[in-house]
C-alpha positions in Angstrom: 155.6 30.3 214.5 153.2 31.5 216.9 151.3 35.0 217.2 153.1 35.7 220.7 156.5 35.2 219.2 156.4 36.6 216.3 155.0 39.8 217.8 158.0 39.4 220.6 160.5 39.1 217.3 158.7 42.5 215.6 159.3 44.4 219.5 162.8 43.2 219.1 165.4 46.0 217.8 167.0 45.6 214.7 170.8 45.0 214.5 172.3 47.4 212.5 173.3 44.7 209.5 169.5 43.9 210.1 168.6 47.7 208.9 170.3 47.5 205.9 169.4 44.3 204.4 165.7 45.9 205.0 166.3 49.0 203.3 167.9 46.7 200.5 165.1 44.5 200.2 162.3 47.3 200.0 164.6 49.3 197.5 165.0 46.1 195.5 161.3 45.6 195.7 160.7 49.7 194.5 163.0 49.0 191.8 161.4 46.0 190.1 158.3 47.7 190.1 159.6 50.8 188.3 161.0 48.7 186.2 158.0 47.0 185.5 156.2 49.7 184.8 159.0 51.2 182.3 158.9 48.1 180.8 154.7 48.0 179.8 155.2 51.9 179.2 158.2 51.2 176.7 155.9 47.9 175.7 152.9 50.3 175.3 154.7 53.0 173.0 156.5 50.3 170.6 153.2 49.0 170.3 151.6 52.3 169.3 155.1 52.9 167.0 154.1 49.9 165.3 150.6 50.0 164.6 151.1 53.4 164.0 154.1 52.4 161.6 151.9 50.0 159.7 148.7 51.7 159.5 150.1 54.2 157.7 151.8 51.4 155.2 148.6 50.3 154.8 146.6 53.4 153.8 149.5 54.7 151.3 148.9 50.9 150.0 145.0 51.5 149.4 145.8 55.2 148.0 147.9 53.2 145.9 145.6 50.7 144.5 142.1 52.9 144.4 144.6 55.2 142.4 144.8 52.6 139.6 141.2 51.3 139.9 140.1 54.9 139.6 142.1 55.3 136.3 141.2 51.6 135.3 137.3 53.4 135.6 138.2 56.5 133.9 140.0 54.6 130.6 137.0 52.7 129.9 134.6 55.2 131.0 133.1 54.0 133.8 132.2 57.1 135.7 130.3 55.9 138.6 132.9 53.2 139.5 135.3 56.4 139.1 133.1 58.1 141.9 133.6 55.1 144.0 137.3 54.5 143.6 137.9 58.6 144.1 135.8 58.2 147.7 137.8 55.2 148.6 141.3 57.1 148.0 140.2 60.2 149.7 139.3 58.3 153.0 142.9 56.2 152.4 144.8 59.3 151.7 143.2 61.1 155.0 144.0 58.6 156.8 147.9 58.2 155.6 147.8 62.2 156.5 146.4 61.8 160.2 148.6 59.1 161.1 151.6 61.2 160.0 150.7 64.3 161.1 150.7 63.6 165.2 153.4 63.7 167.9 154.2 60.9 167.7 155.1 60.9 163.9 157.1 64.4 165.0 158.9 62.3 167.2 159.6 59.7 164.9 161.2 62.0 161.8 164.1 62.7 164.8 165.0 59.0 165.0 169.0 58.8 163.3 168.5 56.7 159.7 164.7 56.2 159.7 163.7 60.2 160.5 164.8 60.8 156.7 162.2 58.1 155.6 159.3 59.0 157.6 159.4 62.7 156.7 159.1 61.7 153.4 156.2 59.5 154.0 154.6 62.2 155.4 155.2 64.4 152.3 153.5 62.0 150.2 151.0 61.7 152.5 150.0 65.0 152.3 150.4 65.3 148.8 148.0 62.8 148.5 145.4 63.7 150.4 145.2 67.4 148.6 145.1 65.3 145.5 142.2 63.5 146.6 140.4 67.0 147.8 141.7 68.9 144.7 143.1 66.7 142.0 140.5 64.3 141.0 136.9 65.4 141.5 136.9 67.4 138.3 138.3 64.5 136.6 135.5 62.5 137.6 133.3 65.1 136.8 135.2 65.1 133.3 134.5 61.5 133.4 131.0 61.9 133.7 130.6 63.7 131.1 132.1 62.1 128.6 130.4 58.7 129.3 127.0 60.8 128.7 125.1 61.3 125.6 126.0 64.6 125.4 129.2 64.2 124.4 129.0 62.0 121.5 128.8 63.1 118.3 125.5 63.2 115.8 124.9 63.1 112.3 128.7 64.1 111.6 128.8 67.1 114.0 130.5 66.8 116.6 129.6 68.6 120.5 131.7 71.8 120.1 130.4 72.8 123.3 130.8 69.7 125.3 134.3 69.2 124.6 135.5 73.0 125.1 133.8 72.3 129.0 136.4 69.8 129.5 138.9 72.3 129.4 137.9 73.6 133.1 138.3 70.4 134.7 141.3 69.3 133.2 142.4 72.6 133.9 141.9 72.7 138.1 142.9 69.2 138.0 146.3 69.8 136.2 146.9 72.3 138.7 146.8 70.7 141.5 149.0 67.6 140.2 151.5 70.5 139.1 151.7 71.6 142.7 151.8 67.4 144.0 154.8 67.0 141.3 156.7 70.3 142.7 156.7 68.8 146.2 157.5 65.4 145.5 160.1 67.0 143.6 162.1 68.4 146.3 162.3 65.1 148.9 165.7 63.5 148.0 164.9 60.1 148.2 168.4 58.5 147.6 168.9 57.9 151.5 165.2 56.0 152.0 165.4 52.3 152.7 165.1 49.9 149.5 160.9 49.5 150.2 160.0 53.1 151.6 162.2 54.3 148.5 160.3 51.9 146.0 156.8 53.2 147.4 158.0 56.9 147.1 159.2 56.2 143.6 155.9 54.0 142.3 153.6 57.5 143.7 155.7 59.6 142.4 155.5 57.9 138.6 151.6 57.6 139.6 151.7 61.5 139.8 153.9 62.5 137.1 152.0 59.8 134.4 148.7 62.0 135.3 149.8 65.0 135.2 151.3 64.3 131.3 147.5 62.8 130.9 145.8 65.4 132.4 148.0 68.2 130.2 146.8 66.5 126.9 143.9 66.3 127.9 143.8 70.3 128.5 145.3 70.8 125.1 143.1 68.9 123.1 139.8 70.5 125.2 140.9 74.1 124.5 142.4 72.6 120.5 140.1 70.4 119.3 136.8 72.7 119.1 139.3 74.8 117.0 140.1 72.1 114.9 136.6 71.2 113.7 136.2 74.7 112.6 134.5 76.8 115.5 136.3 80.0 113.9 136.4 79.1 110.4 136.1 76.0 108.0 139.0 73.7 107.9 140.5 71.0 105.9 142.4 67.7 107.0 143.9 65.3 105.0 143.6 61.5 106.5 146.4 59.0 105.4 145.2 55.3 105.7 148.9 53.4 105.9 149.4 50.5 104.9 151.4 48.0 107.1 151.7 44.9 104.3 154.0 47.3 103.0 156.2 48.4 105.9 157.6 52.4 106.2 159.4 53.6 108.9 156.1 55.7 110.2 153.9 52.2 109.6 153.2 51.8 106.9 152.9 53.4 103.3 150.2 55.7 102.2 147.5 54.5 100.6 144.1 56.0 101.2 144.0 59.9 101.5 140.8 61.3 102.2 139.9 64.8 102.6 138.0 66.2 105.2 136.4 69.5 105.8 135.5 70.9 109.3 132.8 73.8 109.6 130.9 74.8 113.3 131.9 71.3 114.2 130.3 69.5 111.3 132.4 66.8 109.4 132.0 65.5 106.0 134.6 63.6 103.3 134.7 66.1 100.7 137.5 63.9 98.2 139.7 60.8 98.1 142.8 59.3 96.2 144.9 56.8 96.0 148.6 58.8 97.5 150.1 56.8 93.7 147.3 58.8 91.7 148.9 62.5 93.0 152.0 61.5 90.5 155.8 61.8 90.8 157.8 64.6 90.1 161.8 65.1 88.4 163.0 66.6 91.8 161.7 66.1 95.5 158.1 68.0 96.0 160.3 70.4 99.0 163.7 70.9 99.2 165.8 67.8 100.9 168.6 68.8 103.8 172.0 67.2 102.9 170.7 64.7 105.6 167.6 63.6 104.1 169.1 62.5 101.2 172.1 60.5 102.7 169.4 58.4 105.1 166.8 57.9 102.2 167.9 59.4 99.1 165.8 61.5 97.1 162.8 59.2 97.0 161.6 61.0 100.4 160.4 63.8 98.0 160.0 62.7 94.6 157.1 59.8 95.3 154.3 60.4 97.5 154.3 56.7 98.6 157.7 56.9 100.0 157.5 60.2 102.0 156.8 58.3 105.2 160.5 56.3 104.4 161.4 59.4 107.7 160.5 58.5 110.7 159.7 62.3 111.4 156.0 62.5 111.0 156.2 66.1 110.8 158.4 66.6 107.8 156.0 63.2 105.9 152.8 65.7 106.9 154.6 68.4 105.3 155.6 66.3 101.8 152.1 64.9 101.3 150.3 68.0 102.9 152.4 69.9 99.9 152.1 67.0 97.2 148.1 67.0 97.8 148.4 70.9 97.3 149.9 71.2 94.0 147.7 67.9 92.5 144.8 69.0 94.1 144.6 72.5 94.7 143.3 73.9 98.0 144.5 74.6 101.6 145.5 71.3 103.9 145.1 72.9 107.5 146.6 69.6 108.9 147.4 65.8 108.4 146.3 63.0 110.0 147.9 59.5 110.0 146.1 56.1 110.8 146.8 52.8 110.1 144.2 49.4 109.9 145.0 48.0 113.0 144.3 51.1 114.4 140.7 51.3 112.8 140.1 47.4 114.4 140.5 49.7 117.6 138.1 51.7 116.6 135.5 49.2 115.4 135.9 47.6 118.6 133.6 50.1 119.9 131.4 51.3 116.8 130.6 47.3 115.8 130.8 46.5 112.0 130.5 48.7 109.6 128.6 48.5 106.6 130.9 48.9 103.4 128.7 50.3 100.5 129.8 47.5 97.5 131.7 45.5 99.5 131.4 43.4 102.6 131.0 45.3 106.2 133.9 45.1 108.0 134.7 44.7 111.8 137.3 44.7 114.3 138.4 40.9 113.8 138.1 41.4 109.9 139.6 45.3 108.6 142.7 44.3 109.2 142.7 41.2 106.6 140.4 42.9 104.2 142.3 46.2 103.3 145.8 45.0 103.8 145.8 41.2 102.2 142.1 40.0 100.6 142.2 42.2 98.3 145.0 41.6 96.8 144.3 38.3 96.9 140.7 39.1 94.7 142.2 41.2 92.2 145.6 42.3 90.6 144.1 45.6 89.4 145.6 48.6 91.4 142.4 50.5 90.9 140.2 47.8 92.9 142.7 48.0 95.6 142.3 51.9 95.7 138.3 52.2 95.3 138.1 49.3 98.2 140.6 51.1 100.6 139.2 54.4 100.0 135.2 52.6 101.0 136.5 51.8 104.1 138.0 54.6 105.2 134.8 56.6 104.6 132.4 54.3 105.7 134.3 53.6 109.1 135.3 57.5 109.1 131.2 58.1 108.8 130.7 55.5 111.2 132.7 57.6 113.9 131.4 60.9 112.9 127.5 60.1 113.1 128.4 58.3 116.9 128.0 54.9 116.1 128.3 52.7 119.4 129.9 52.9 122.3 131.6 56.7 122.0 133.5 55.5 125.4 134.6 52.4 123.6 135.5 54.5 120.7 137.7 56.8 122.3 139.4 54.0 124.6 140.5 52.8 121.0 141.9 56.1 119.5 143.8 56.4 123.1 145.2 52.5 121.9 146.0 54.1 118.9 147.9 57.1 119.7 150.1 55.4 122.3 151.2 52.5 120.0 152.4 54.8 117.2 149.4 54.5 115.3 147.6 57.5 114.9 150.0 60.7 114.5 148.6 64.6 113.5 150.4 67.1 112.3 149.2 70.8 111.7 149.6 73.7 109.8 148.9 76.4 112.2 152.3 77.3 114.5 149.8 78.0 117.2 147.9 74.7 117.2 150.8 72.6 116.6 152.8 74.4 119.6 149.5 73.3 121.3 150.1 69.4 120.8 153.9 69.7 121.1 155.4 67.1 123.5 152.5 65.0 123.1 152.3 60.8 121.9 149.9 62.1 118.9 152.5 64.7 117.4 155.4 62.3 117.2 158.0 64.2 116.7 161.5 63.7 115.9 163.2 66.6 116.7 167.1 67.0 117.6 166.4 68.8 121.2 167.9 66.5 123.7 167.0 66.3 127.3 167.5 63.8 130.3 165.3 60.9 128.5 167.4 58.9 125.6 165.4 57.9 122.9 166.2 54.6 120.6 164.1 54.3 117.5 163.9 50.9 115.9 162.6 51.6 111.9 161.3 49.2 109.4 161.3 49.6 105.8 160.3 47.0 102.8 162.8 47.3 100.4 161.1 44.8 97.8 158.4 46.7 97.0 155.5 43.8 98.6 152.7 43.4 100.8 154.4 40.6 102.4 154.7 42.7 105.6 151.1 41.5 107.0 152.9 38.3 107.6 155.9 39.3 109.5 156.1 39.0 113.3 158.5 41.4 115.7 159.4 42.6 118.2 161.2 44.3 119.4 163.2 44.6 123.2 165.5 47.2 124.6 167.3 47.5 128.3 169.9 49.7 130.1 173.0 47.6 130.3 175.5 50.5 132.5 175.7 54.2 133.6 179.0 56.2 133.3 179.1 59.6 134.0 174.9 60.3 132.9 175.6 58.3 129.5 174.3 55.0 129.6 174.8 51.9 127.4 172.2 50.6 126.0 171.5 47.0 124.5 168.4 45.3 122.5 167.8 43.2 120.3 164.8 42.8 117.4 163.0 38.9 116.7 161.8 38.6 113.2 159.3 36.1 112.2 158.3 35.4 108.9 154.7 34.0 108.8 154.5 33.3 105.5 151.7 30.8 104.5 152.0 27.3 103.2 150.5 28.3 100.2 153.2 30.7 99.0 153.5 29.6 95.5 149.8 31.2 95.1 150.2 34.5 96.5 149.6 36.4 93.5 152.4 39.3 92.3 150.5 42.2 94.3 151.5 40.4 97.2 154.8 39.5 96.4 156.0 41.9 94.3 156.8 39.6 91.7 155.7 41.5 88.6 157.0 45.3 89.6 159.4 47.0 88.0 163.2 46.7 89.8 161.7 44.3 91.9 164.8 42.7 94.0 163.6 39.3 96.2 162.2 36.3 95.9 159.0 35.8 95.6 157.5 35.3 99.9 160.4 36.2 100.8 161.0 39.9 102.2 163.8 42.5 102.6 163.7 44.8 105.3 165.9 47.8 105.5 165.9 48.5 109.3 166.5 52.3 110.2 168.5 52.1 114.1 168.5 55.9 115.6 170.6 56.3 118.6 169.8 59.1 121.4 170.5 62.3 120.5 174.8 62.9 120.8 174.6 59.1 121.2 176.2 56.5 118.9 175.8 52.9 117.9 178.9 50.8 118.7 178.0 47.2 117.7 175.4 45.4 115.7 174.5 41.8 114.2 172.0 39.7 112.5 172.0 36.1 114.3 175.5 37.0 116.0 177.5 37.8 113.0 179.0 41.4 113.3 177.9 44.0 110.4 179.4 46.5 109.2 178.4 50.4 110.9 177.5 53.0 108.6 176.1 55.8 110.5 174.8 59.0 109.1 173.8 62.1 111.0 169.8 62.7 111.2 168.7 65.6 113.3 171.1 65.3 115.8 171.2 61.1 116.0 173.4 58.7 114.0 171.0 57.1 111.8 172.2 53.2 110.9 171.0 51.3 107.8 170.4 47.5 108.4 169.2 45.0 105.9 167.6 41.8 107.1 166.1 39.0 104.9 163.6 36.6 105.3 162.7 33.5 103.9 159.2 31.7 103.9 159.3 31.0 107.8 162.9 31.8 108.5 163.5 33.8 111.8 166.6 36.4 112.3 167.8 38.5 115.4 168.9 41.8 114.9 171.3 43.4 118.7 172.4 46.0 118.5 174.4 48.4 121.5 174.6 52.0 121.4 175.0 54.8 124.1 173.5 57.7 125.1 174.1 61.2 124.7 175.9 63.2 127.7 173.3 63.8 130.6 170.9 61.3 129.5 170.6 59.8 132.8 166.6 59.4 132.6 164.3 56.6 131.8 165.0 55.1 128.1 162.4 55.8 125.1 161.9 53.4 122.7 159.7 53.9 119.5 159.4 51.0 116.9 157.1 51.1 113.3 153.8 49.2 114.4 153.2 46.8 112.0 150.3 44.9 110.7 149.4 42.3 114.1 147.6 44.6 117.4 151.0 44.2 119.3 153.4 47.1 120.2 157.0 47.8 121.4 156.8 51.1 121.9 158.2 50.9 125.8 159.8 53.1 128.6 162.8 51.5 130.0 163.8 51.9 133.5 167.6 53.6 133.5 170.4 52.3 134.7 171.6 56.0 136.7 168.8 55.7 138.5 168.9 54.3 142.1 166.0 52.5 142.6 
């Protein structure tokens, strides 16, 4: 079309139909671009949503995992790598906090099924980040400290000082998880999503499990310089159990060494042999009505049997008392350790030179005190003199420092959490201060939202044949109805016995004592099964075969007496079920007699009331 006519067709004038397909076509036109430009607004926003969404998901990630790599540092000592970890989490948790504390996070938290969710993301968020400002510098503070010469101990005095200063840290730093736990504590979670519910609930146990830590941690800084006598001298009596010869505690007690505790300094002051303190007609304290259904009077009448209870308080209180009238004296407290616990220990101190005998070590104390020397001698004495050696030599080995204190301590921690160390005091005001802690293990019939299932074994022979057995031990939540839960598990028993069983010699076996009621390499346990408190046990059986339920009451539990029996490599599974006690809707407890291999099956089972 030519200039002229289409300038003639412009001049023309418009129809009236003509008019209003114009006005349609520029509205039309108007419209796509609005639309447009709603659309890369809308595109824009979701796009800032999103990154905003998973930025966030990432730094409450990285808080997550510098968390554990800090308290990875701060178990074995390492207090720069500590630093590190603490600097990374700070910068994570500030960074969760700023992307959760804008408009558009405001805006989100309004949004129908998700605003529940992201509120509580930004709770955590902020929780976090006033962790990282107020929670964990004095921990790695503390941290530094410890891993410095100046807390390890010298010539068998210990750093009075050094350890009271932890108090301060641990102190601030409990505090300010207090205040975290409190917060957390009033979000409702049970309307988050499955993953923002399971992220909420995985830092929440990460803030709960340090707080526990960080409140022993504050006990023992303010008890401990008490302890090793910064007021006035004191006296503790250490019990080396024996594991060959399984108790419901461990072991039995063999070894008891004296210790005395003056301005921090630590020396053995006397040993013997828990046999050599003697028997008596009647039990050494008065026995409730209980006591003596569960174990009969053997609890108090032999010395060697008073850790039959699984109640390490009321053993402490027989041998405390037993070692009293033999020995004369005042016991200000008991301590309990076993020889696998001690390969813990050596783990950081290196072998120990045993005066008389061969040094021991971590791969070899174990062997040495519980089945070589048996093997070398049937006299009783030999077996007492060489158990005592080692306890003093690797107690003296601990006292003057040797090693890696860091190492050291990591082991005692090992220790304590499987079951293997235990203390007990006399003083109401120190033992109040280690109440509710792994190292009192107590046994008490207060109840509380957490079940508790103790599995118990006992050699009813009498042997050492228990440093070959193999166990373990496995519990889960099977149902929840009405806060009482049922609970299942079941125990694997493995008797290692060695080809050579036919020369094992009678200290071993048992063969040659009075009463004695097995085979010899074979063993006879007598397992102890302790429900929850108010709970009950409501089936049992050894490889599938029902057995008969005897339950007796034990500080508020029903207490259940099962006897398995091994052969020379035979294997037998104990099940049990029992429920809970009313309102025990919490995580499940389970505490088992560590025995003679470095294993453990003390656990914490998830419940089944929980929503998770």
């Amino acid at each position: 079309m030519s200039t002229e006519r289409r300038r003639r067709r412009r001049s023309r004038p418009r129809t009236p139909i003509e008019r209003v397909r114009h006005r349609l076509r520029r509205l039309t036109r108007s419209r796509h671009r609005g639309l447009l430009v709603l659309a890369a607004v809308l595109l824009a926003a979701g796009t800032w949503v999103g990154w905003t969404l998973w930025s966030t998901s990432r730094a409450l990630a990285e808080v997550s995992t510098r968390a554990e790599v800090m308290r990875a540092a701060l178990v074995r000592g390492d207090a720069d790598g500590a630093r590190r970890a603490m600097a990374e989490y700070r910068d994570a948790a500030e960074t969760a906090r700023s992307r959760t504390g804008g408009l558009t996070w405001a805006a989100l938290e309004r949004l129908p099924v998700l605003g529940d969710d992201l509120d509580g993301i930004a709770v955590v968020a902020d929780v976090l980040a006033d962790l990282g400002r107020d929670g964990l510098p004095p921990l790695a503070d503390a941290a530094e400290e410890v891993s410095g010469e100046a807390f390890r101990p010298d010539g068998h005095t210990f750093p009075v000082d050094a350890i009271a200063g932890l108090a301060d840290p641990a102190e601030r730093s409990e505090a300010a998880f207090d205040r975290a736990d409190a917060t957390l504590a009033e979000v409702d979670p049970s309307s988050f999503v499955g993953p923002v519910r399971q992220r909420f609930d995985e830092l929440r146990d990460l803030v709960v499990d340090a707080r526990r830590t960080l409140g022993t941690t504050y006990r023992a800084a303010r008890l401990i310089p008490r302890l090793i006598g910064d007021d006035r001298p004191r006296h503790f009596l250490l019990v080396l159990q024996n594991n060959a010869e399984a108790r419901s505690s461990g072991g039995l007690p063999g070894a008891l060494t004296l210790v005395r505790a003056d301005r921090g300094e630590v020396e053995v002051v006397e040993q013997a042999d828990a046999a050599d303190l003697g028997s008596s007609d009647q039990p050494i304290l008065p026995l409730s009505a209980e006591e003596r259904e569960a174990f009969g009077d053997l609890l108090g009448v032999y010395p060697v049997d008073a850790t039959l209870t699984p109640d390490f308080g009321r053993a402490a209180d027989l041998l405390r008392t037993r070692w009293q009238q033999a020995r004369g004296g005042r016991v200000d407290g008991v301590i309990f350790v076993d020889p696998v616990a001690v390969s813990y220990l050596l783990t950081g101190t290196g072998a120990v030179p045993v005066p008389g005998y061969p040094a021991v070590t971590a791969d070899t104390v174990v062997a040495a005190v519980e089945n070589q020397i048996y093997r070398l001698s049937e006299d009783r004495d030999v077996h007492s003199d060489y158990q005592q050696a080692v306890a003093e030599a690797v107690f003296d080995a601990f006292a003057d420092g040797t090693g890696d204190s860091v190492a050291v301590l990591t082991g005692l921690v090992r220790g304590v959490q499987e079951g293997r160390v235990r203390l007990a005091l006399t003083e109401p005001e120190a033992q109040a201060e280690i109440a509710g802690t792994t190292i009192a293990g107590e046994f008490t019939p207060e109840g509380g939202t957490e079940p508790q299932v103790g599995v118990y074994l006992n050699d009813a022979g009498p042997t050492k044949m228990q440093y070959y057995l193999a166990y373990d031990a496995r519990v889960f939540a099977r149902s929840c109805t009405e806060g009482r839960q049922a609970i299942a598990g079941e125990v694997e028993f493995h008797s290692d016995t060695p080809p050579d069983v036919g020369q094992l010699p009678p200290a071993i076996t048992g063969a040659t004592y009075p009463g004695v009621r097995v085979a010899p390499g074979h063993q006879l346990l007598v397992v102890y099964l302790t429900t929850p408190v108010g709970g009950s046990l409501e089936e049992v059986a050894v490889d599938g075969r029902p057995q008969s339920i005897d339950a007796v009451p034990f500080e508020g539990r029903d207490l259940v007496r099962v006897a398995v029996s091994l052969a020379p490599q035979a294997r037998h599974r104990l099940s049990f079920v029992m429920r809970g006690g009313p309102g025990q809707d919490g995580d499940i407890e389970v505490e088992v007699s560590p025995g003679a291999r470095p294993v453990s099956s003390n656990a914490t089972v998830p419940s089944a009331c929980a929503v998770r």
